[in-house]
NUNU-848394 format. One record per residue (C-alpha): y, x, z; residue number from 1. Coordinates in nm, 4 decimals. Example, Ala and Ser with C-alpha at 12.3 -4.5 7.8 and 13.67 -1.06 7.14 Angstrom:
residues 2
         v         u         w    n
   -0.4500    1.2300    0.7800    1
   -0.1060    1.3670    0.7140    2
end
This chain:
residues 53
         v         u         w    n
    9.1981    9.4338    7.9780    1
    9.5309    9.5109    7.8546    2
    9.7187    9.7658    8.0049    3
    9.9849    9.6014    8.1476    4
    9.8214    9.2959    8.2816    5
    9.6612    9.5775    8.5062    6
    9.9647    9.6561    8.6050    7
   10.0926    9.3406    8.6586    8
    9.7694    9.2325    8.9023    9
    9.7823    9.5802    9.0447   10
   10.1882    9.5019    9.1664   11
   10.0884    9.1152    9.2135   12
    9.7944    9.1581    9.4481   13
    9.9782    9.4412    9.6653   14
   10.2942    9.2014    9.6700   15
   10.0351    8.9158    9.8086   16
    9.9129    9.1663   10.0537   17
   10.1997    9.2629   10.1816   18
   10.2993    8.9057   10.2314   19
    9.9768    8.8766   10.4289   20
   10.0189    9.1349   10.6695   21
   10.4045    9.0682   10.7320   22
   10.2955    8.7424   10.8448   23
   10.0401    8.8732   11.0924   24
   10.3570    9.0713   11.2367   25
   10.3187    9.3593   11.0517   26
   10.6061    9.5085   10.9079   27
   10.5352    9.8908   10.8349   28
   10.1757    9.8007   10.6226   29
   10.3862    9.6049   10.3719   30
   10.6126    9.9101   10.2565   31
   10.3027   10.0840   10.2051   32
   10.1177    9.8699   10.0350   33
   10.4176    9.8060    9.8091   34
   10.4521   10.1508    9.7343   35
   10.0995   10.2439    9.6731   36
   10.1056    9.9698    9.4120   37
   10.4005   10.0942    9.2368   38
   10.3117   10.4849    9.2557   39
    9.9520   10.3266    9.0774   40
   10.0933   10.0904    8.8308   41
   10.3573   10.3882    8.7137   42
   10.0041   10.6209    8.6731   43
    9.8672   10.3757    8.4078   44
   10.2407   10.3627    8.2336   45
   10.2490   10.7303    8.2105   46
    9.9300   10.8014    8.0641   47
    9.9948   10.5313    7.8778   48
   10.3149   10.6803    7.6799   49
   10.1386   11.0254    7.7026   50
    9.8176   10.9338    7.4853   51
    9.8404   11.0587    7.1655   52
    9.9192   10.7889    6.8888   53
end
């Protein structure tokens, strides 16, 4: 799988979760899951530019 079509369903299924559990009524688990998502998808970017070419 490409790289950043990981990244992209990495930030688009944490965005969808965080959706969910706002609508349940909870508002801290969003930011988190949000933020996980990013902290993994910038990971994969980083090692990304580091490999050697």
């Amino acid at each position: 799988m490409d790289t950043y079509q990981t990244m992209y369903f990495i930030l688009f299924n944490a965005i969808t979760n965080a959706i969910e559990a706002q609508s349940r009524g909870n508002y801290e688990m969003p930011v988190n899951i949000i933020i996980s998502a990013q902290q993994n998808s910038e990971e994969i970017f980083v090692e990304l530019n580091e490999a050697p070419k």
